[in-house]
Every structure is written in C-alpha cells, then in structure tokens.
C-alpha positions as CSV (number, residue, x, y, z in Angstrom):
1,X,12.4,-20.3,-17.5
2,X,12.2,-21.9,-20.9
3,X,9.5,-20.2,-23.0
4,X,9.3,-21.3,-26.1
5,X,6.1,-20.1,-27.2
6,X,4.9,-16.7,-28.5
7,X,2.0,-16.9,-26.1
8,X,4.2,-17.7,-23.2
9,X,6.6,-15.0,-24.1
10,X,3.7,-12.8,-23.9
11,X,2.3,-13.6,-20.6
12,X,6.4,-13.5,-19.5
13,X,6.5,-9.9,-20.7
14,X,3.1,-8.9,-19.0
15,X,3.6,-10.2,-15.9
16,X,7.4,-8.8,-15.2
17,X,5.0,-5.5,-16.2
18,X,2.4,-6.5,-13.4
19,X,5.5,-7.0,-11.3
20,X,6.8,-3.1,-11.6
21,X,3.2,-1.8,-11.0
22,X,2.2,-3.9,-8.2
23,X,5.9,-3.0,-6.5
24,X,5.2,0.8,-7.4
25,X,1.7,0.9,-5.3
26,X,2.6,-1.0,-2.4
27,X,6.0,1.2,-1.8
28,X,3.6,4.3,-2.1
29,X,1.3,2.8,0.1
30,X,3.9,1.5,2.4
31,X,5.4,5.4,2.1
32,X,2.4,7.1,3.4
33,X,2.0,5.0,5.9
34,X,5.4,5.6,7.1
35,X,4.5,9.5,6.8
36,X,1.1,9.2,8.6
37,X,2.6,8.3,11.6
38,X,5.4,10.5,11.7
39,X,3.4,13.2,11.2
40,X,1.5,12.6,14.7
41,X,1.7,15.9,16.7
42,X,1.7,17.9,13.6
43,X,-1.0,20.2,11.6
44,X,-0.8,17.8,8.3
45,X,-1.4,14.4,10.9
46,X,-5.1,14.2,9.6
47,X,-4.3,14.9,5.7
48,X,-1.6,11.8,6.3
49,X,-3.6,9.9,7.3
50,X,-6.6,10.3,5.3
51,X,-4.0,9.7,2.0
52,X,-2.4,6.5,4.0
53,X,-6.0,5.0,4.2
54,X,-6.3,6.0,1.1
55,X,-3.5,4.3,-0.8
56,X,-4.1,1.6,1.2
57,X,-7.9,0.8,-0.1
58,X,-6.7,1.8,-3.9
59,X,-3.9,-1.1,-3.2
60,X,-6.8,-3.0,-2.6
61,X,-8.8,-2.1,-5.6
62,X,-6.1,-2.6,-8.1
63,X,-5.6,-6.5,-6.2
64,X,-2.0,-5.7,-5.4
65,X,-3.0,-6.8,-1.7
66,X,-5.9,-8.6,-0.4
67,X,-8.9,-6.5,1.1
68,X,-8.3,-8.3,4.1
69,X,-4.8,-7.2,4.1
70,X,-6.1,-3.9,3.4
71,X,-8.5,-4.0,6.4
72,X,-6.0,-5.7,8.5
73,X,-3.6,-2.8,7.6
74,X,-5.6,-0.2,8.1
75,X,-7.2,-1.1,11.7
76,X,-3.2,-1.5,12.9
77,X,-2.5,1.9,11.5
78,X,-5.5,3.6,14.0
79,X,-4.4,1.4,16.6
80,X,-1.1,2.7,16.4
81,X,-2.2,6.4,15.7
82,X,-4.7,6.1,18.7
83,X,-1.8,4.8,21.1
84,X,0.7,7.6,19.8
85,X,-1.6,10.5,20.4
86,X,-2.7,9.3,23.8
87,X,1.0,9.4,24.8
88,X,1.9,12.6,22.8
C-alpha cells in the first residue's frame, strides 16, 4: 500500500490500531464463550454465562460485530446451554 500522504499515513496508523482492539474484544468475547459452556454442571455456570452475554452485547456496542451477529450469537449460545443441561 502506497501512502504517500500525511493524511493517508494517518488513517494507515489508526486503522492497524482499530485492528488490535477490535481483535482484543472479539478473542475475549470468543473466550467467555468458550468458558460458559464448559462450565455447564458447575456452581460458576450462571456467572459464565451472564459475562459471555455480556461481552458479547459490549462487542456489539463498540461495532466490532454486528448486533445481528450479536443476537445471532447469543440465541446459539442458549440453545446450546439449554441442550447441554437437558442431557447433563
């Protein structure tokens, strides 16, 4: 990428910044929802969860993923929660 100009050096700098913090809140949020549903059958489940949704909408907020993603994510984590616990 050629930029040649101080405003395109700029906006090269900030987004390879926008880069770094969008990939540091979608691996937490990817994280906790890795943890929420290991933690089925266990006495911290609900607090898992609950920070799982949570990271999840704050994604959201900060446009790192669509809120349809978000909502999309979020209804496939209960789903899975729900068919774990039925089983367990």
């Amino acid at each position: 990428m050629a930029v040649r100009k101080r405003s395109g050096i700029e906006e090269a700098r900030k987004s390879i910044a926008r880069r770094e913090q969008n990939r540091f809140y979608k691996s937490l949020m990817k994280t906790s929802i890795k943890k929420a549903v290991t933690s089925v059958g266990q006495p911290e489940h609900q607090e898992m969860l609950n920070e799982a949704i949570s990271r999840i909408d704050k994604a959201a907020k900060r446009n790192v993923i669509d809120k349809n993603n978000a909502a999309n994510k979020k209804s496939k984590l209960m789903r899975k929660l729900n068919k774990l616990t039925a089983t367990a």
